[in-house]
Steps between C-alpha positions, in 0.01 A plus 500: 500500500603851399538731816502857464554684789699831666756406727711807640331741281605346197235257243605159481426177317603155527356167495417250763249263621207684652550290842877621549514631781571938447852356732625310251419689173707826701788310581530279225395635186473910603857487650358643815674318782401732772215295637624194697330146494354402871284289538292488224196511686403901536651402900815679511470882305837449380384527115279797562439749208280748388195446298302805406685659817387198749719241625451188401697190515601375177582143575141440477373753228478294195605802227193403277364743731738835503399509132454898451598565883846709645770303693745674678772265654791614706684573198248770393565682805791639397786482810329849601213432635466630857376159642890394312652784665388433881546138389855605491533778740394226770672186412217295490594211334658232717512172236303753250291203337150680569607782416376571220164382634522736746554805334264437217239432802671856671440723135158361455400568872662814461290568172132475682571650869822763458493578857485152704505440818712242646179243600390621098876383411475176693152367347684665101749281534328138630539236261910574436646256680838582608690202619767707691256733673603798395194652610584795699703629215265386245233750663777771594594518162107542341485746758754686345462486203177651545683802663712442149142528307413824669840692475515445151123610408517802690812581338347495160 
């Protein structure tokens, strides 16, 4: 099946079977490596991406249906996005396997409620699981990148 799509604001095509899973078809035939295989059962968070601006997790989302939809993966963040930046600023990762999990959860979170509070952050962010419980930081770090958000819209 023929698969047109945008993924990180650019159209794309390519074939696959309609039951791939949205995982595979980044990875292995988009080049798009940023989204990690966990447990293959929607479980874990650590393939989350963007689909029409919602997180979803893409080990499960067979692509026949992100026909005509956006995708934004960690990739199409760019390195500068704040949620990167406090990412970053904080150290956050410890083994840095859910990472990218995490901050795709983080930008989308970010997206719908630009002012969280921490109990806001906490429920944002169930359903990444981090293995080395990098928690605190994990929240720190959405925290500020929120502050991050802020500074740079009122500076525009």
């Amino acid at each position: 099946m023929k698969i047109e799509c945008q993924i990180n604001g650019e159209a794309r095509s390519f074939e696959a079977d309609p039951e791939m899973p949205l995982l595979w078809a980044l990875r292995d035939l988009l080049g798009l490596p940023g989204a990690k295989y966990g447990c293959g059962i929607s479980a874990c968070g650590t393939c989350t991406v963007h689909l029409d601006g919602a997180p979803v997790r893409s080990c499960v989302v067979p692509v026949a249906t992100v026909a005509g939809k956006r995708i934004t993966t960690i990739e199409g963040l760019g390195g500068e996005h704040p949620v990167q930046q406090a990412w970053i600023e904080l150290q956050v990762p410890q083994c840095g396997y859910c990472q990218c999990g995490q901050v795709m959860q983080a930008a989308a979170l970010l997206a719908r409620n630009p002012s969280p509070s921490r109990e806001q952050v906490r429920e944002g962010m169930t359903g990444v699981l981090c293995r080395c419980g990098t928690y605190p930081r994990i929240e720190a770090a959405v925290l500020r990148a929120a502050e991050l958000s802020r500074a740079k819209e009122s500076q525009s």
